[in-house]
C-alpha positions as CSV (number, residue, x, y, z in Angstrom):
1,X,70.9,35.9,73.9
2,X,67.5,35.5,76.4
3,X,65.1,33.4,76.0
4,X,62.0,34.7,78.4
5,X,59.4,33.0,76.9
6,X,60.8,29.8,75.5
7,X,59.2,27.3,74.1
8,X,57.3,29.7,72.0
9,X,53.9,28.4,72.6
10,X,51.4,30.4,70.8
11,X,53.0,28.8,67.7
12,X,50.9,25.5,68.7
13,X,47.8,27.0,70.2
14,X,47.3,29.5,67.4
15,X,47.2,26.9,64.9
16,X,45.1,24.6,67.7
17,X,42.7,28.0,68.0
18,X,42.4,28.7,64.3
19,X,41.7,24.7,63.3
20,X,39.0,25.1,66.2
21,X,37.4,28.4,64.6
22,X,37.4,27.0,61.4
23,X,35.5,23.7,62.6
24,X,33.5,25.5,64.7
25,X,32.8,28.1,61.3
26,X,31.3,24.9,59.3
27,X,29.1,23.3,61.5
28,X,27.4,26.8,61.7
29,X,27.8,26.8,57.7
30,X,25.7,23.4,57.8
31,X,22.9,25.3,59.7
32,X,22.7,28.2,57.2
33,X,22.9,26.2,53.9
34,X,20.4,23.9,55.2
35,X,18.3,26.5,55.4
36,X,18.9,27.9,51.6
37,X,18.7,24.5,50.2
38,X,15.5,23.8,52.1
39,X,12.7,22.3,49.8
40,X,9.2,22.2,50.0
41,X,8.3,18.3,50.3
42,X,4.4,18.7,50.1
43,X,4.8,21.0,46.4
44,X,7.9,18.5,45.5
45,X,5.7,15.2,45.8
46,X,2.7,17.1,44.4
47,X,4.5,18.2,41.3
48,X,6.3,15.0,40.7
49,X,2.6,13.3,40.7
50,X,1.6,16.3,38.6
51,X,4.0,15.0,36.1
52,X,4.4,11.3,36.2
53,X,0.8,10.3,37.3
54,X,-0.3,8.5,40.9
55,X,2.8,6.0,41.6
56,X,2.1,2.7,41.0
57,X,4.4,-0.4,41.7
58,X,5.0,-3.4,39.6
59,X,3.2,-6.0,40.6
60,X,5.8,-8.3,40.7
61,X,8.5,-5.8,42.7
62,X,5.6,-4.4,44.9
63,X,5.9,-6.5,48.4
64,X,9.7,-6.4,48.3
65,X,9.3,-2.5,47.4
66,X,7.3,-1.9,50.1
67,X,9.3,-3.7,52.7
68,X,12.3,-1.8,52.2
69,X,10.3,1.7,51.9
70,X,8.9,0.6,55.2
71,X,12.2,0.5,57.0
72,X,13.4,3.5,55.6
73,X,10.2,5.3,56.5
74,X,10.6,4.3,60.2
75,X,14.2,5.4,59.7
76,X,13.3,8.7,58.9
77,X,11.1,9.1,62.3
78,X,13.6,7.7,64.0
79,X,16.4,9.8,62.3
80,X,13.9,13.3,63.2
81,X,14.0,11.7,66.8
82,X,17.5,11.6,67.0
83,X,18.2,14.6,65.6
84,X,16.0,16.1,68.1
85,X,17.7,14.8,70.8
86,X,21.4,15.9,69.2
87,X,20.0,19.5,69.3
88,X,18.7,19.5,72.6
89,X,21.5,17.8,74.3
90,X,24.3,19.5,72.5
91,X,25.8,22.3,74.3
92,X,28.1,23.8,71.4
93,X,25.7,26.0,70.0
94,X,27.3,25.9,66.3
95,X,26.6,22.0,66.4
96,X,23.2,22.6,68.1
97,X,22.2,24.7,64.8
98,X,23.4,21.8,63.1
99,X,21.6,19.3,64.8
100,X,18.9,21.7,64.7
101,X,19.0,21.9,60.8
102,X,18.8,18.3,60.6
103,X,15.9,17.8,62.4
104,X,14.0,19.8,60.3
105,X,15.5,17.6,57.3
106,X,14.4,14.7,59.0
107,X,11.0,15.6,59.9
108,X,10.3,16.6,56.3
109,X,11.8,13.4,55.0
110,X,9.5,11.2,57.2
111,X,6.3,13.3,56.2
112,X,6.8,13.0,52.5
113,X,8.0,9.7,52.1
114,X,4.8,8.7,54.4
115,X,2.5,10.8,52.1
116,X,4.0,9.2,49.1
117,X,3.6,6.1,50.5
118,X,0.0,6.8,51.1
119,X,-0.7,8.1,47.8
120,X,0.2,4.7,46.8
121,X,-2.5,3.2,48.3
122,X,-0.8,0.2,49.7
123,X,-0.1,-1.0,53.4
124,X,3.1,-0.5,54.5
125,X,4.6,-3.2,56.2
126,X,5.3,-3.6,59.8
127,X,9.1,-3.1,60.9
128,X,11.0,-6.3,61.2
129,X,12.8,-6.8,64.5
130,X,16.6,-6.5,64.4
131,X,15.8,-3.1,62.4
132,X,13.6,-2.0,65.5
133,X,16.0,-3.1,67.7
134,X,18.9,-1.3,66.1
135,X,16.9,2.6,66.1
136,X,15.8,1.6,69.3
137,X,19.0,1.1,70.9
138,X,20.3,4.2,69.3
139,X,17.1,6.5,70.7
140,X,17.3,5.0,74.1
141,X,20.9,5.3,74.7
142,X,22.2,8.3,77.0
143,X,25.3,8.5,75.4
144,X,26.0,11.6,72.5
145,X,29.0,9.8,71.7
146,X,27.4,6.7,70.8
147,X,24.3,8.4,69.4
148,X,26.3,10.3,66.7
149,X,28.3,7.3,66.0
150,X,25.0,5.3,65.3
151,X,23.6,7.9,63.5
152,X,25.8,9.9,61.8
153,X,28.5,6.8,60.9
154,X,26.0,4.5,60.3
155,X,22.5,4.9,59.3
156,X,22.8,7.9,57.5
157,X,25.6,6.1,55.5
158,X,22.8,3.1,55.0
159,X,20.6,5.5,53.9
160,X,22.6,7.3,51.3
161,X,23.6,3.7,49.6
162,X,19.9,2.7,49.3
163,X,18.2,5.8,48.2
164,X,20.8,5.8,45.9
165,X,20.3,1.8,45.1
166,X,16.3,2.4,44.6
167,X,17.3,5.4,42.0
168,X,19.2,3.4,40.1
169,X,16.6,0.4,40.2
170,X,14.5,2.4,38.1
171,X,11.3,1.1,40.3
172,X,9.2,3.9,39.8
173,X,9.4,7.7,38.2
174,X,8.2,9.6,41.1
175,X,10.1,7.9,43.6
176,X,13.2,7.8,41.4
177,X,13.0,11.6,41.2
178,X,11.9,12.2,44.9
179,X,14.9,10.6,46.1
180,X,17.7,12.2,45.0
181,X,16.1,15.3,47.6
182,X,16.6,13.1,50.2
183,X,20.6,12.2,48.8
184,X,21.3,16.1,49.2
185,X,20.3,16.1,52.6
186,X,21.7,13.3,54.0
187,X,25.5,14.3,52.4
188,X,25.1,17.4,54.4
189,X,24.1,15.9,57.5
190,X,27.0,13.5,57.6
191,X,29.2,17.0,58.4
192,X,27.9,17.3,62.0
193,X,29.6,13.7,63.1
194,X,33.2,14.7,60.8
195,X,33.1,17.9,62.5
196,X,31.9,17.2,66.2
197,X,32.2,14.2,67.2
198,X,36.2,14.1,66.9
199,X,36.2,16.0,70.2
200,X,34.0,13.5,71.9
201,X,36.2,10.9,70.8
202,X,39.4,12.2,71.7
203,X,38.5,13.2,75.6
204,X,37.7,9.5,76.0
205,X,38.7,6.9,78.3
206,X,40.4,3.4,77.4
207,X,37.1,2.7,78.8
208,X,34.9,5.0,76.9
209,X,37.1,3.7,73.5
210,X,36.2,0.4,74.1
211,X,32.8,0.9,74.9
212,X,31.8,3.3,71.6
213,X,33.8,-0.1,69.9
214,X,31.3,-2.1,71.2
215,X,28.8,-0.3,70.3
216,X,29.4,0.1,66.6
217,X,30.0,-3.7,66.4
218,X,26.7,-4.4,68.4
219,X,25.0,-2.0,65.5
220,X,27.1,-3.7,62.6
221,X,26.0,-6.6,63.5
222,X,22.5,-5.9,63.6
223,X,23.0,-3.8,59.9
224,X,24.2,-7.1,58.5
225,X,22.0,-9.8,60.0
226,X,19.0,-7.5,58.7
227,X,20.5,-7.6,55.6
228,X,20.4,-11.3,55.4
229,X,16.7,-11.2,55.8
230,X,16.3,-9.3,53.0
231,X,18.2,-11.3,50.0
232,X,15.3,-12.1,48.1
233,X,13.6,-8.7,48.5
234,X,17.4,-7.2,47.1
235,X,17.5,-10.1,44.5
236,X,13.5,-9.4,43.3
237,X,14.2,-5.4,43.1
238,X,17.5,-5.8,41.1
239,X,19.8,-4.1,43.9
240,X,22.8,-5.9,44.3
241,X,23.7,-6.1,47.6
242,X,27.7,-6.7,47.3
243,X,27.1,-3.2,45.6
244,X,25.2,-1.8,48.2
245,X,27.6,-2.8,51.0
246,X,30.7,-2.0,48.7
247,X,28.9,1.8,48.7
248,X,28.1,1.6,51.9
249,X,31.8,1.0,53.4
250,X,33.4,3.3,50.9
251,X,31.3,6.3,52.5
252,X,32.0,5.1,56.1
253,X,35.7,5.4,55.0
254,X,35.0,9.2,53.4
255,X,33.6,10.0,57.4
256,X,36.5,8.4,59.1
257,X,39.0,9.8,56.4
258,X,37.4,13.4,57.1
259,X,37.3,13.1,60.4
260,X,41.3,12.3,60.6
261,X,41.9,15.4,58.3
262,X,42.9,17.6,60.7
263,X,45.8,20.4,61.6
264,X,49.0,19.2,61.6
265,X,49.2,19.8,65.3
266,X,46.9,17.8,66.1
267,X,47.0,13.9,67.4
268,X,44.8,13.3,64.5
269,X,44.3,9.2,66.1
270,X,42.4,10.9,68.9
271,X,39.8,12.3,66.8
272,X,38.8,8.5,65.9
273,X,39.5,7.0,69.3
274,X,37.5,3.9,69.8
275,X,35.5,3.7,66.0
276,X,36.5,1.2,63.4
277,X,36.7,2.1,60.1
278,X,34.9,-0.8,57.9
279,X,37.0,-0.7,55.5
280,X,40.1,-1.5,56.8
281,X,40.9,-4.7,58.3
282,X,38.6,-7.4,58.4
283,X,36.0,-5.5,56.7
284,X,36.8,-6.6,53.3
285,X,36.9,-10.0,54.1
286,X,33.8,-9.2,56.1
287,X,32.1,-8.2,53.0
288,X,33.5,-11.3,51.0
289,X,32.1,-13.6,52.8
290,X,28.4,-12.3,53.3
291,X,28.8,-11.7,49.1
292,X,30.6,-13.7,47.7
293,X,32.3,-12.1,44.3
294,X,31.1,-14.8,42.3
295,X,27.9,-14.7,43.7
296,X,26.2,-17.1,46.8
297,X,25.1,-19.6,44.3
298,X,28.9,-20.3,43.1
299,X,30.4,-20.8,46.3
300,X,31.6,-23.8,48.2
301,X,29.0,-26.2,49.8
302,X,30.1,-25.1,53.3
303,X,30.2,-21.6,52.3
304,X,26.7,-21.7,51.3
305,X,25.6,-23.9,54.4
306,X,26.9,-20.6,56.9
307,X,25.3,-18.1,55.0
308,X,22.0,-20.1,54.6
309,X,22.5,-20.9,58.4
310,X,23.2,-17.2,59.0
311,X,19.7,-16.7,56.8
312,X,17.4,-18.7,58.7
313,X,18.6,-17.5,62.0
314,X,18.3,-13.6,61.3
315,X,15.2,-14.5,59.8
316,X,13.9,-15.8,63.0
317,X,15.3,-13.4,65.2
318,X,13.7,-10.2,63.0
319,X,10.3,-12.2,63.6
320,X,10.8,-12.9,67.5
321,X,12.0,-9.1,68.4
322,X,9.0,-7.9,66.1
């Protein structure tokens, strides 16, 4: 018996081509069901104000309430300019729409949380430094690779765990119904990184690996000392923060899970070259430490004397990089 064409290729690249077409097939599916689910944000706010009266804060929750609305309105601008970027840089033009669909998300998450914040009639607080620093260094940098990882892996998974965090704080009606909008979105946008940025990772470099690891440590470590500075603003608004960073780690695994589940002919490993998953490995212990189980108050001595030490540095960094 002959054997002209042996090994019998197509049987790998026609289940390579058809996991390719079906990517490609849902990042153009996140471009058209953006555009069904759109929602108007100046009738939204306007009949949410309609219904619950002008949005007033409590007194006592006000200043804390406004310092975390602050950073997640300069989020949003940052997020539309990132976005912006992703759709004009992108050359696939199934992730362009994508990107494209986002944008528009973004931009009308920006604009409404900005109106709502002026129909509150209260200053919004300037941006504290390591946040700056963080959207900064993701806007500035020339790299797609590390841009989606910032945004896509990161913030937006940020994002998700507070709006979610303020719902459930109860702080006020039109806010607490305004927000789950802004949930919707940011679930969908997540899809772009699962779905595109696998093939960034996998044609890296060793190099190129260790340099998008960097990266997302640089930005961890910039999520977490922010963080710190905020304790008492968490504490005063009832959000626990072991909560939040417990949510915040489970959805970074739900990306990097997602992003692994590909054909079975595919090195699956290459699709997450260079990220780290928070939650494996030292994350957990990671998260242990900066929230203690117990509580900060009920741990060791020395415990307590890092993380106050921790504290007061972040604290003074966020005020010298203002």
């Amino acid at each position: 018996m002959k054997y002209p064409s042996w090994p019998p290729y197509r049987l790998v690249e026609e289940s390579l081509e058809a996991t390719a077409e079906r990517k490609l097939a849902r990042l153009e599916r996140l471009y058209h069901v953006g555009q069904d689910q759109v929602w108007d944000g100046r009738k939204v706010l306007a009949d949410l104000i309609a219904k619950h009266g002008p949005p007033r804060l409590d007194p006592a929750r006000k200043e804390p309430a406004l310092k975390l609305l602050s950073i997640l309105l300069w989020g949003e601008l940052a997020a539309w300019a990132i976005s912006a970027d992703l759709a004009e840089r992108i050359e696939d033009v199934e992730a362009k729409l994508a990107a494209t669909s986002q944008a528009h998300d973004e931009a009308r998450h920006f604009y409404v949380l900005r109106d709502y914040l002026r129909a509150l009639g209260e200053p919004v607080p300037r941006l504290g430094g390591l946040a700056r620093r963080l959207l900064v260094s993701i806007l500035e940098t020339e790299s797609l690779v590390h841009k989606l990882v910032g945004m896509q892996l990161l913030v937006e998974s940020n994002a998700l765990a507070l709006f979610r965090g303020l719902v459930e704080a109860e702080l006020e009606p039109v806010l607490g119904e305004l927000l789950p909008y802004y949930e919707k979105d940011e679930a969908r946008h997540v899809g772009l990184g699962v779905l595109y940025l696998p093939r960034l990772l996998a044609d890296l470099s060793p190099f190129g690996a260790a340099k998008v690891a960097a990266f997302q440590l640089r930005c961890v470590g910039l999520l977490m000392s922010g963080g710190m500075t905020m304790r008492e603003e968490f504490r005063a608004l009832g959000m626990v923060q072991r909560e939040l960073a417990g949510r915040t780690m489970r959805l970074q695994d739900e990306i990097v899970r997602d992003m692994l589940a590909g054909g079975p002919n595919e090195n699956r490993r290459d699709a997450v070259r260079g990220l780290i998953n928070p939650a494996k490995g030292f994350g957990p212990r990671i998260l242990d430490f900066l929230h203690p189980k117990g509580g900060v108050e009920n741990a060791p001595a020395w415990h307590r004397a890092i993380l106050g030490a921790w504290t007061r540095s972040a604290r003074f960094a966020d005020r010298a990089l203002a």
